[in-house]
Backbone as numpy.savetxt, mean C-alpha at the origin, in Angstrom:
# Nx Ny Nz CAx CAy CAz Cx Cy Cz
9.21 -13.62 -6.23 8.77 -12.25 -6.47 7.37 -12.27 -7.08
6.63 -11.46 -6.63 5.14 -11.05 -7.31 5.18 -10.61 -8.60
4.25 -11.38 -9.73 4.40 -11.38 -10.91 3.47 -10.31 -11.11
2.67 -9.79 -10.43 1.77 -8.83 -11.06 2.44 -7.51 -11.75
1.29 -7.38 -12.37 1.60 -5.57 -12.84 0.71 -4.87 -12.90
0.75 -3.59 -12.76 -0.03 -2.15 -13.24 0.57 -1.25 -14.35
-0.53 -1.33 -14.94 -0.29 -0.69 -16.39 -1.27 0.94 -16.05
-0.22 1.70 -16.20 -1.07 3.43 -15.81 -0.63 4.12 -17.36
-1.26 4.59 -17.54 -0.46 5.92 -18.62 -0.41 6.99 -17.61
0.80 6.99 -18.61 1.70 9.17 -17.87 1.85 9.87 -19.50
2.38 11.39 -18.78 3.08 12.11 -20.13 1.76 12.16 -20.92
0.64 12.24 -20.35 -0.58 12.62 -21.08 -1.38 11.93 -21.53
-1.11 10.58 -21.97 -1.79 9.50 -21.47 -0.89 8.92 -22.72
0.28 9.12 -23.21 1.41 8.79 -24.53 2.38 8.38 -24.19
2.13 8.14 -23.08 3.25 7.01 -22.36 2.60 5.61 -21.70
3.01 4.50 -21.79 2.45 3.30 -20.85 3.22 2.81 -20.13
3.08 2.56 -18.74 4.35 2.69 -18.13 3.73 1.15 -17.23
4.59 -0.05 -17.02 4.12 -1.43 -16.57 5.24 -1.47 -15.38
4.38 -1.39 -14.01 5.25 -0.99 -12.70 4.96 -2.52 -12.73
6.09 -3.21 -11.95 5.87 -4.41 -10.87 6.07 -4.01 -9.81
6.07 -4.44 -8.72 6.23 -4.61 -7.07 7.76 -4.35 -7.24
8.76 -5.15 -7.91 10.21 -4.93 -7.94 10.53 -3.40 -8.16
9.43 -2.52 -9.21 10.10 -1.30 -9.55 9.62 -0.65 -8.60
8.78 -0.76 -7.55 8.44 0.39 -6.65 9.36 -0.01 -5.66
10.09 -1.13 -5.36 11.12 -1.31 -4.22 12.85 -0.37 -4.61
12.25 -0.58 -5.90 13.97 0.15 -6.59 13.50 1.48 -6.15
12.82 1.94 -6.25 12.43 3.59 -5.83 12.04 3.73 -4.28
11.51 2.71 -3.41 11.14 3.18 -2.19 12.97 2.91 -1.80
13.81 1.80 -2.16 15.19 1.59 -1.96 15.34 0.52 -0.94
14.29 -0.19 -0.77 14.22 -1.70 0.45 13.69 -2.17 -0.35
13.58 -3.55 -0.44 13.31 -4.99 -0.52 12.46 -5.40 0.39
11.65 -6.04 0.14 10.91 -7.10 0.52 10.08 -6.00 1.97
9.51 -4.93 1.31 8.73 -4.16 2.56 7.50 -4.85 2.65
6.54 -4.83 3.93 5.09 -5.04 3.91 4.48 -3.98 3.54
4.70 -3.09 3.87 4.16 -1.95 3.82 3.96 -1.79 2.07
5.05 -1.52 1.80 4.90 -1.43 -0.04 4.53 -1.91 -0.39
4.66 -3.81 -0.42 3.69 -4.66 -1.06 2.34 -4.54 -0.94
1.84 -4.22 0.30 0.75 -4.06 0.56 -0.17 -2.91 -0.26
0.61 -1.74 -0.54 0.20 -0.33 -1.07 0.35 -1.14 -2.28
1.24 -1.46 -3.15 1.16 -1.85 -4.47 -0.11 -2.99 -4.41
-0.46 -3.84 -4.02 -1.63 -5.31 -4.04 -2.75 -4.25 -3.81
-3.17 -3.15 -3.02 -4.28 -2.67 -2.98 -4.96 -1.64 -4.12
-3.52 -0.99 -4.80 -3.71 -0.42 -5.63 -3.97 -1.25 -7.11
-3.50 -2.19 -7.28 -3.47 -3.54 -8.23 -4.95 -3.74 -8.33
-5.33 -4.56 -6.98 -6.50 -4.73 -6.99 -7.76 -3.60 -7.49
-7.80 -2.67 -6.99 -9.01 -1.60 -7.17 -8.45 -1.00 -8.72
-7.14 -0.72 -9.41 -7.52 -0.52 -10.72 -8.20 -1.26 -11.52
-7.70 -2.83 -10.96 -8.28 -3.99 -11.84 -9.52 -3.76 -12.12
-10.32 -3.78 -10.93 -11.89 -3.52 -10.68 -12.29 -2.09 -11.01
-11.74 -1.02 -11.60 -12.23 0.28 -11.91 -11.54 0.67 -13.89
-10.71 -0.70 -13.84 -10.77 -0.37 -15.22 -11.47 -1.48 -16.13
-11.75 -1.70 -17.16 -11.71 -2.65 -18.33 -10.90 -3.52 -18.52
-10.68 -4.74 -18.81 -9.80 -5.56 -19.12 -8.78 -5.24 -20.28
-9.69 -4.49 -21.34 -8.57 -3.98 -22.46 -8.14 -2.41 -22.04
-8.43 -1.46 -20.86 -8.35 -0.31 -21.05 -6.94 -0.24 -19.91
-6.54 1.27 -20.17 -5.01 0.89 -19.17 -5.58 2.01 -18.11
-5.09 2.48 -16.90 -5.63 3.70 -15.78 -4.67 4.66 -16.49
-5.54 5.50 -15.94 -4.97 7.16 -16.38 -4.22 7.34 -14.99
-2.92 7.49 -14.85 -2.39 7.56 -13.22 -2.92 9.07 -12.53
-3.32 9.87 -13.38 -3.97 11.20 -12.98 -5.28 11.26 -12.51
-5.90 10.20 -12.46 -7.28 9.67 -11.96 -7.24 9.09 -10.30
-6.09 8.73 -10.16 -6.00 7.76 -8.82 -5.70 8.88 -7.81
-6.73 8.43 -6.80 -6.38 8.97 -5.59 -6.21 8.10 -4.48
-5.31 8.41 -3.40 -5.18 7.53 -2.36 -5.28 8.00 -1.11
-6.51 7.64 -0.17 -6.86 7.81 1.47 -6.26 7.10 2.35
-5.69 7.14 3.56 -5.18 6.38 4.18 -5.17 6.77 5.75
-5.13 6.38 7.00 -5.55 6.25 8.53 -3.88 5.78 8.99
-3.15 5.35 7.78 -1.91 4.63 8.14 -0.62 5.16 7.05
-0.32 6.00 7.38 1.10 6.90 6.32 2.15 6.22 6.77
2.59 5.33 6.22 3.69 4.17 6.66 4.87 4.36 5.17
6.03 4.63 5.35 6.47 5.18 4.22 6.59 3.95 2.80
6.38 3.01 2.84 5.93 1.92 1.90 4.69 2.36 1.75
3.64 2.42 2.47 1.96 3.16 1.09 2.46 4.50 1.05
3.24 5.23 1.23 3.13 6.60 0.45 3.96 6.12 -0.58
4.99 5.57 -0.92 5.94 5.20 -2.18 5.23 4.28 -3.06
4.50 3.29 -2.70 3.42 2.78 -3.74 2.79 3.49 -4.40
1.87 4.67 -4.00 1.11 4.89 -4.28 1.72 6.14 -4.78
3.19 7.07 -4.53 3.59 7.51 -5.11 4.06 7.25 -6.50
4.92 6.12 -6.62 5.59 5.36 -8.04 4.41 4.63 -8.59
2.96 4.55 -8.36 2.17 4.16 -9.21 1.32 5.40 -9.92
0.70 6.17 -8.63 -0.09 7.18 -9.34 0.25 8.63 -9.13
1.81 9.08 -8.52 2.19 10.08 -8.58 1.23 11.06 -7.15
0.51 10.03 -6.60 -0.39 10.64 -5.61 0.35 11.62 -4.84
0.94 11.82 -4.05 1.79 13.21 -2.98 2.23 14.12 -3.97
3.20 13.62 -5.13 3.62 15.18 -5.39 2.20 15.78 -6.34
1.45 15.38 -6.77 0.56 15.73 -7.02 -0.91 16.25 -5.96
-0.43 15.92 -5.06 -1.35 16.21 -3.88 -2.62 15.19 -4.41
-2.75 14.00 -4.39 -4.08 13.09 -4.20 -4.21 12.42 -3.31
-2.69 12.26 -2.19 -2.87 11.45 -1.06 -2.94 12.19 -0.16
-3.70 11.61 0.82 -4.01 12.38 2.14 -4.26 11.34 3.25
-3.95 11.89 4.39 -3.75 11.01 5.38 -5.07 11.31 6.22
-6.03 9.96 6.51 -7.15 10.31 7.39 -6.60 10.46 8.86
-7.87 11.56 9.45 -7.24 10.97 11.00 -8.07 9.67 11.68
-7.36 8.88 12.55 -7.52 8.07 12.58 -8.29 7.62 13.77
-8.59 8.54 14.36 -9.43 7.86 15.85 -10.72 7.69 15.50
-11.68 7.74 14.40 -12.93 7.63 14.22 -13.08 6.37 13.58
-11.95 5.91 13.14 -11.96 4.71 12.03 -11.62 3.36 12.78
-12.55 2.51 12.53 -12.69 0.87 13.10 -11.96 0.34 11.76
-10.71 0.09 12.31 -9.61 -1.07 11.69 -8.42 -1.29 12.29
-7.99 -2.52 12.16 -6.44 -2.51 13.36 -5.53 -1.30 12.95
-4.72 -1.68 14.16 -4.10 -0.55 14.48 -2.95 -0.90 13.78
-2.09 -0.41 13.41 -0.53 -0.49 12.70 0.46 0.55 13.51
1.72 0.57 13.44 2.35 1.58 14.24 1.98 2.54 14.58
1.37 3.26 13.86 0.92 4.37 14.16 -0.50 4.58 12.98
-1.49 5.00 13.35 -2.54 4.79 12.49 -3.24 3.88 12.65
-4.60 3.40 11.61 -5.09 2.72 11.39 -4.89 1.78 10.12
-5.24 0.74 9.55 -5.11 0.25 8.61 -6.24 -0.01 7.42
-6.81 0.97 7.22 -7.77 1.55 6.64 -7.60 2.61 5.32
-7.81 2.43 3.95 -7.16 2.77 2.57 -8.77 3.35 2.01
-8.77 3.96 0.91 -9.37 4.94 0.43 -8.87 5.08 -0.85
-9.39 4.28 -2.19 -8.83 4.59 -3.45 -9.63 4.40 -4.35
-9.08 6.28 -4.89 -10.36 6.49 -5.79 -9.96 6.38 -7.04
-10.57 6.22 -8.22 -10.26 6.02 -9.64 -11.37 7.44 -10.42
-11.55 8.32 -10.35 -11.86 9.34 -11.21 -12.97 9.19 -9.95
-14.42 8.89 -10.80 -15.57 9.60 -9.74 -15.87 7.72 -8.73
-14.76 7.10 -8.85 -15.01 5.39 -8.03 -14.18 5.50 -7.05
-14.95 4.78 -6.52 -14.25 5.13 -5.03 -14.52 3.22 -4.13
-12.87 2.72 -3.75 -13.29 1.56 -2.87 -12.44 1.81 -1.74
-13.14 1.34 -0.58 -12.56 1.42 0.57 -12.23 0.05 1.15
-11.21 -0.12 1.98 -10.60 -1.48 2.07 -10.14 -1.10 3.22
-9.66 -2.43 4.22 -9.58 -2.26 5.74 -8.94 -3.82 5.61
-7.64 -3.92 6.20 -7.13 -4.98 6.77 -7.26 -5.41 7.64
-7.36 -7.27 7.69 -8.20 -8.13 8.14 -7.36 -8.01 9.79
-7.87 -8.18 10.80 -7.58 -8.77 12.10 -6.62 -9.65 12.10
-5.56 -9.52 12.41 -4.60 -10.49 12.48 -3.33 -10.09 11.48
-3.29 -9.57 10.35 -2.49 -9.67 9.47 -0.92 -9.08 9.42
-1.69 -7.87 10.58 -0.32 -7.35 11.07 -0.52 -8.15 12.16
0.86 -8.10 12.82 1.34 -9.57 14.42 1.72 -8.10 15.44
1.12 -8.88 16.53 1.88 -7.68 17.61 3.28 -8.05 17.32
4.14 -8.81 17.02 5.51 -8.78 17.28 5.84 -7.52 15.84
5.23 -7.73 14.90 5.58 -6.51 13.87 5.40 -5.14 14.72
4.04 -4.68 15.33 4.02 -3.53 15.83 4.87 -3.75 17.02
5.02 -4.21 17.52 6.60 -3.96 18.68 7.40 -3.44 18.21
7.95 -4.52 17.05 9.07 -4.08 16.50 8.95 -2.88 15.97
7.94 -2.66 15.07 8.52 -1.44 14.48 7.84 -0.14 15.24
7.34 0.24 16.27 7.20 0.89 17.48 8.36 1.41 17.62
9.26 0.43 18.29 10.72 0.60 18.87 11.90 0.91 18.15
11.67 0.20 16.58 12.22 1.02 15.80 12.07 2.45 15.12
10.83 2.55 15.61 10.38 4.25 15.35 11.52 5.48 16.30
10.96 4.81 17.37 11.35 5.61 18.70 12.93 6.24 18.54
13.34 5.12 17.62 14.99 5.55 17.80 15.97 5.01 18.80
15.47 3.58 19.64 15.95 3.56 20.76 16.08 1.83 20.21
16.09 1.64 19.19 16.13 -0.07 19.08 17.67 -0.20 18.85
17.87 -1.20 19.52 19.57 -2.11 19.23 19.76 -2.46 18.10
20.57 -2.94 17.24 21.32 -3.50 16.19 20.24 -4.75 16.16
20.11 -5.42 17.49 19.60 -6.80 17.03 18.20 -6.43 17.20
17.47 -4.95 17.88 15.93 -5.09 17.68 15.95 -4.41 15.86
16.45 -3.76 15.59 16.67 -3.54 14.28 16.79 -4.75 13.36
17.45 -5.60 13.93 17.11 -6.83 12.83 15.74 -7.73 12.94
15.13 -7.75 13.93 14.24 -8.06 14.00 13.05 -7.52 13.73
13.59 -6.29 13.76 12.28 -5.28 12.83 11.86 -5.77 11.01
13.42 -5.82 10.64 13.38 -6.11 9.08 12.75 -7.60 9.30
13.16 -8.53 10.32 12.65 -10.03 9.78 11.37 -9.93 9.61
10.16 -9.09 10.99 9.11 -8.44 10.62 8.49 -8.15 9.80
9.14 -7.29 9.26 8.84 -6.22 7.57 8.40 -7.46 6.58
10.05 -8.28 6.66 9.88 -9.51 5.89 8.83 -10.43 5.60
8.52 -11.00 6.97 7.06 -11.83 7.63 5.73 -10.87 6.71
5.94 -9.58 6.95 4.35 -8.84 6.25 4.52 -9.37 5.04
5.44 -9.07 4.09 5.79 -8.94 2.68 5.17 -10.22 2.12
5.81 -11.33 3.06 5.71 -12.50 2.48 3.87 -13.24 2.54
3.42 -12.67 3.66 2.05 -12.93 3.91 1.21 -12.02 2.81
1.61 -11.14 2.44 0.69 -9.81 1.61 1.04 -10.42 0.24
2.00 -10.91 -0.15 2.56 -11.34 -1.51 1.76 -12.89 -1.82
1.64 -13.59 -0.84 1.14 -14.80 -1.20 -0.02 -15.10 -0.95
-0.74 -14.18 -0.20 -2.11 -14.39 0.06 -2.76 -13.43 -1.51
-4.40 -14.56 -1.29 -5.33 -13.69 -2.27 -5.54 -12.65 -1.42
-5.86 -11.24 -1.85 -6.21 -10.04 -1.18 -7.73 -10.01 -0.45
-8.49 -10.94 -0.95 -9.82 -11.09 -0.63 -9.43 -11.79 1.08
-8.66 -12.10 1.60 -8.17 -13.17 2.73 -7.37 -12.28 3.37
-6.96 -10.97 3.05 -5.90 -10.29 4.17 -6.52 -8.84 4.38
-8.01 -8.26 2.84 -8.63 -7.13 3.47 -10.02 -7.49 3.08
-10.97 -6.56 3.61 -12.27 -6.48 3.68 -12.64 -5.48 2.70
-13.14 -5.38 2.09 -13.32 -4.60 0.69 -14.63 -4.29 0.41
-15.15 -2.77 0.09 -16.36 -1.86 0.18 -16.06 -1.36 -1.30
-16.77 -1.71 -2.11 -16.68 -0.99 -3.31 -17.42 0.26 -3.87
-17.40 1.33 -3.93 -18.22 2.11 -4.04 -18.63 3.18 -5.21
-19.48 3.27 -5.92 -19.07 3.20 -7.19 -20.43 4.64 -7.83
């Protein structure tokens, strides 16, 4: 399991609240997603770089852009910075944007920290056509028991590549400040 954490204040900034990757899976309710890991490592990363080493994020500061609404980055980025029910996430459209393609969308992120803003784009390769097959067909509603399991081994395969790689090696990163 990924040892990292994000430290946000809530409740006005009189609360400190230390998410791991494990507590956003207890709330999205799957294990071992790519998708989530991925939303949690991107969001990890760009607070790191938009806060101080001694200072914690205000979760009311974070906003999240995205080309790819995959329900693992909306639950990341929900159970970290409250982004949807607060209205800070928004979904780009996606035909103008140069980055691979993911089931549906692009794979192209947008996260802002008050007036900072970094944009990030996953690397060529990281998703596998056998992931977008799979989970294509598991969209559709028309996958078998056994393309259904092969969807999760999929899911699995992302998780494990997004969890063990440095992030500098799986996205391309625009900092903008």
């Amino acid at each position: 399991m990924l040892s990292e954490t994000i430290k946000v204040t809530g409740n006005g900034g009189k609360t400190v609240l230390v998410i791991k990757l494990e507590d956003c899976e207890k709330y999205h309710g799957l294990e071992r997603c790519g998708g989530l890991a991925l939303g949690f490592r991107l969001l990890k990363f760009a607070l790191d770089r938009f806060t101080s080493t001694d200072s914690i994020a205000d979760r009311n500061l974070i906003t999240f852009k995205t080309a790819f609404d995959g329900p693992g980055i909306i639950d990341s980025s929900e159970y970290v910075g409250r982004c949807l029910t607060r209205k800070r996430f928004m979904v780009l459209p996606s035909e103008a944007i140069e980055a691979p393609e993911c089931i549906w969308g692009r794979l192209y992120f947008e996260i802002g920290y008050g007036t900072k803003l970094m944009k990030l784009t996953v690397r060529e390769g990281v998703v596998s056509q056998e992931f977008l097959e799979a989970g294509r067909l598991f969209r559709s509603g028309q996958a078998t028991p056994k393309e259904i399991k092969r969807w999760i081994i999929q899911k699995e395969k992302l998780y494990e590549k997004v969890i063990n790689a440095q992030l500098e090696d799986i996205v391309k990163v625009e900092v903008i400040e």
